[in-house]
N, C-alpha and C positions, 0 to 999 in steps of 0.2 A: 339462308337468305333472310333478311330481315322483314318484317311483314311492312305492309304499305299502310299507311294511315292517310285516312283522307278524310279531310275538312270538309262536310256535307253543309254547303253554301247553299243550297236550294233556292227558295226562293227568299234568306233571309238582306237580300238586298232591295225587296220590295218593290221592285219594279226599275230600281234606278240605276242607270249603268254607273254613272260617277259611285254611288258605295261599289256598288259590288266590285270594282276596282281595288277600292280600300281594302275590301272582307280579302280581295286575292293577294293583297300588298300583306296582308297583315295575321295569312295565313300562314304563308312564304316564311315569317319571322317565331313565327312557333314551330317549325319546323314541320311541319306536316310537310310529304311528298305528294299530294295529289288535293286539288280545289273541287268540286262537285256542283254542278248546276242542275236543274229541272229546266228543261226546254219543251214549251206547251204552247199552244193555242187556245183561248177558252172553247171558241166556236168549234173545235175538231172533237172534245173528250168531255165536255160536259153541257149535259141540256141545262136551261135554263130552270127548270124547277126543282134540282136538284138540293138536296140538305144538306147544311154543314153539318159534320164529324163533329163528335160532342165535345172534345177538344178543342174545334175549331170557332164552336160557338161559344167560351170561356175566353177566349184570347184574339176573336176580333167582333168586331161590331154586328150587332144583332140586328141594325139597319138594312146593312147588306147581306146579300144571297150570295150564294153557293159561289155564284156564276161569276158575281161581281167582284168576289174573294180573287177568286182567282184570274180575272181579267187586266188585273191593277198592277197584279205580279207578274204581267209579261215582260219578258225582255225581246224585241225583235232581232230580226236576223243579222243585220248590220254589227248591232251587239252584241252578237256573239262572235261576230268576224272580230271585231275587235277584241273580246275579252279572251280570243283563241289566242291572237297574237300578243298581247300581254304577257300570258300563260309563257309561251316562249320565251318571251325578252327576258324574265325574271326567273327562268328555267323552274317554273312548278308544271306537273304532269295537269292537264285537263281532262274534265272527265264531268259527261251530263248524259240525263235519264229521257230520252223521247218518251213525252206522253202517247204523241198522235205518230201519222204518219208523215202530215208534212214537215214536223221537226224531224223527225229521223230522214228527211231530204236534206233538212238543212245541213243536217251534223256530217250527212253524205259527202256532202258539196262541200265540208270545209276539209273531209278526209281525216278525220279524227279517228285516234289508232282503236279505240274500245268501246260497245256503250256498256249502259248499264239501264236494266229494265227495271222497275217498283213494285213493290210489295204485290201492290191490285191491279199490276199486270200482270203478275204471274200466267191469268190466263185465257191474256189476250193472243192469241194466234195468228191473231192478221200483223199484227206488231212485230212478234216472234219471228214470222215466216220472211217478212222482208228485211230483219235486222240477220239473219241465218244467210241472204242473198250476197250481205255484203264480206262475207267468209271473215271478219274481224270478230276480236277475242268478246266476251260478253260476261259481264256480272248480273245474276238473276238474283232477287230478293225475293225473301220464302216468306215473310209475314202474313200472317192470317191466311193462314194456310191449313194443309193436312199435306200427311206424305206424301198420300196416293195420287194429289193434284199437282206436286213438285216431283212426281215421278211419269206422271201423262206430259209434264212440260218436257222435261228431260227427254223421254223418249223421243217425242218430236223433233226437239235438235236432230238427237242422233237419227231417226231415222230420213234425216235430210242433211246427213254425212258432218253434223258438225257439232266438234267436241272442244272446242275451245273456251270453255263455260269452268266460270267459278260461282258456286252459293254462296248464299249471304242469308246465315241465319239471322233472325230478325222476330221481334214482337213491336205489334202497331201500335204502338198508344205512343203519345209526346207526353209526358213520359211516362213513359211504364214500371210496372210494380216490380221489385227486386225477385219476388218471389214468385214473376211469372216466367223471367228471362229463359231456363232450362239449356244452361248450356253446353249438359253435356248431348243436345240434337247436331252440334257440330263433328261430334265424334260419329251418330249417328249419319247424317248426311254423306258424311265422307267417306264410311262403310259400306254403305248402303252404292252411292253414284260411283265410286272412286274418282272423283273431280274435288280440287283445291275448295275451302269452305275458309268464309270469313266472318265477321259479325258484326252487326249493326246496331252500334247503340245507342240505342234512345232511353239510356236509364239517366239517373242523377248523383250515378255513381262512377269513380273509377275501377271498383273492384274488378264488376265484369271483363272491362277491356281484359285485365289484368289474365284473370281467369282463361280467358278465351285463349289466350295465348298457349297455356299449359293445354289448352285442350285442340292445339292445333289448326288455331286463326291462323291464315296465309293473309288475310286485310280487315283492318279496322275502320270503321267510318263511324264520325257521330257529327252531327249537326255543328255547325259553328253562325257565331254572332259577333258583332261588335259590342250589341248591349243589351243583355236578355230582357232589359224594362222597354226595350219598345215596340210597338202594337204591330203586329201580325202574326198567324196562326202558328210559326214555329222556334220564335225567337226566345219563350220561356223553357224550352226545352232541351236548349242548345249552351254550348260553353263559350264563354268569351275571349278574347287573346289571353289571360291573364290562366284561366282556368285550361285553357287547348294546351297549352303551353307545358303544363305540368303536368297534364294527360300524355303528352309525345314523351316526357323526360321520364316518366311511369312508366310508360311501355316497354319505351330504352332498356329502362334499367332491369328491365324484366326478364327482356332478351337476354340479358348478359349474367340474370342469376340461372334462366332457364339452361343454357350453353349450348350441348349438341348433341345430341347421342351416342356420341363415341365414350365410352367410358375410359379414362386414360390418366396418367398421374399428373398431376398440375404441379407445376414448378416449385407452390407454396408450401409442398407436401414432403420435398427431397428431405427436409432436413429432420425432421418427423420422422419420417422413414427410418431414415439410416439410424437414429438415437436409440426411438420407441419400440422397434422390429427389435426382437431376439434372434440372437446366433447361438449354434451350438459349441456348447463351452463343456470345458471336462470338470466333472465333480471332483476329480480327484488325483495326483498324479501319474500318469504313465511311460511306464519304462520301455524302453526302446526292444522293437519285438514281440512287443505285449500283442493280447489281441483285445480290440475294444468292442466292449458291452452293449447294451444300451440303459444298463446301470450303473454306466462310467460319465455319461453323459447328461446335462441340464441347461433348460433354453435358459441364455441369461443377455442384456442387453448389453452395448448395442448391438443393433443389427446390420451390423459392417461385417458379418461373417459368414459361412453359413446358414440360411436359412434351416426350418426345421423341416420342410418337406425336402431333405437333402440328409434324413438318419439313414436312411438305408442304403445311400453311399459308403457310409462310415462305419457302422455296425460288422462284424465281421472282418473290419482291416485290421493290421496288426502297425506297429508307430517304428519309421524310417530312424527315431532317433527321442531323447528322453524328452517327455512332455511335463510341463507342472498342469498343476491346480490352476482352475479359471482360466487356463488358454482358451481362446476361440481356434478350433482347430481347422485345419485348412487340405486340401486332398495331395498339396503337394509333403506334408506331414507322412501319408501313409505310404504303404506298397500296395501295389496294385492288384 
């Protein structure tokens, strides 16, 4: 199956339902399969005298708080009744991260097939426990983490009967350093839980994507934008239609050098084959009755004959009728 890439729209719509239309219109055309919203309330998930993220303080105004960052970037629920149905019209998969509990009401109420929980929920509980109620599939993100604390979450699910969980490994930073990503924790993870594992990336590279794949990405998400030049906390760290675009065709093509695991002869191969392969051929004339050697015989090409793990057929038969030199000999040749 092909892995799912998703347009991690967050809150790069800024509050405004009109863009975030566009980011979905314009996702659609980059091929991405699945759009990514944050669904929050400020009043439910951050107090008021809360610090921006050192990231967040290089990329929005040092005017405003914590609080006020993220107040501005709400979309109401209305807006997301619509931007569900949208999603439909234009057949892209939807898909957003309850902060609080009243957004994962809302997402309830609109009956949306999957969530997906954030990094620095990983170990929120109360969150966990009522998104585990609604027995729907869930993507957990493991950023800034340790195992031990992706393994107490894990268990939770499960010991409250539900395994419908994929990871998403992940490092927090917008963006983050090439040389912290550590991708092979996907190999890890997936060891370790035995649950589908994806990767999240917030690099400024495509390599990663790339990587992750060989290493057994089942989904892809990175941040997407219309225009990485303008102002708020995640839009310099995100790709634009121009750049998502050739990330989806990257991925593609990746897919199709990575293939499948079945090791088998590709079509491109036949003709190779039959030239390049050696058959067993006679060194030297044999007369009818003769008994053949195995210093009668030498591989020579092509390999339209006999193979060589086919001498000990031959070895020990005697010849139906005269053979020359450089025959590729055949078992209807011997006696049996």
């Amino acid at each position: 199956m092909k892995v799912e890439i998703i347009a991690e729209i967050g809150v790069n719509h800024d509050g405004s339902f009109e863009k975030a239309i566009k980011l979905i219109r314009a996702a659609k055309k980059t091929g991405a399969d699945t759009v990514k919203f944050q669904t929050f309330f400020a009043e439910d998930f951050v107090k008021k005298d809360t610090k921006k993220v050192l990231y967040q303080s290089k990329t929005t105004s040092k005017r405003e708080s914590h609080f006020e960052m993220i107040k501005k970037l709400e979309l109401s629920e209305y807006d997301f009744y619509r931007i569900i149905n949208f999603c439909k019209k234009i057949k892209i998969n939807f898909l957003s991260t309850p902060y609080d509990l009243k957004s994962l009401e809302i997402l309830k109420k609109f009956k949306v097939s999957r969530y997906k929980t954030a990094s620095t929920d990983l170990v929120d509980f109360m969150l966990h426990k009522e998104i585990i109620k609604t027995k729907k599939p869930v993507i957990i993100s493991t950023g800034a983490s340790e195992l031990i604390e992706i393994e107490k979450t894990v268990k939770f699910y499960e010991r409250l009967k539900h395994k419908k969980i994929t990871l998403l490994h992940c490092v927090s930073n917008y963006p983050c350093s090439l040389e912290s990503i550590n991708l092979n924790v996907i190999k890890t993870l997936h060891d370790k839980f035995g649950y589908p594992v994806g990767y999240s990336d917030h690099s400024n590279s495509n390599y990663p994507a790339m990587i992750s794949l060989a290493m057994g990405a089942k989904v892809i998400e990175k941040h997407f934008t219309l225009n990485k030049k303008s102002s708020g906390p995640d839009h310099k760290a995100s790709s634009d239609p121009k750049d998502f675009t050739k990330y989806v065709n990257q991925i593609r093509l990746t897919e199709k050098i990575l293939g499948s695991y079945s090791k088998k002869l590709q079509k491109e191969e036949k003709s190779i084959r039959m030239i390049s392969r050696k058959s067993l051929t006679l060194k030297n004339k044999i007369e009818r009755g003769q008994l053949i050697k195995e210093k009668n015989l030498i591989m020579k090409r092509p390999g339209t004959g006999l193979l060589g793990n086919r001498i000990k057929d031959i070895v020990g038969k005697r010849a139906r009728r005269l053979l020359s030199k450089d025959y590729q000999i055949k078992m209807k040749d011997l006696y049996k």
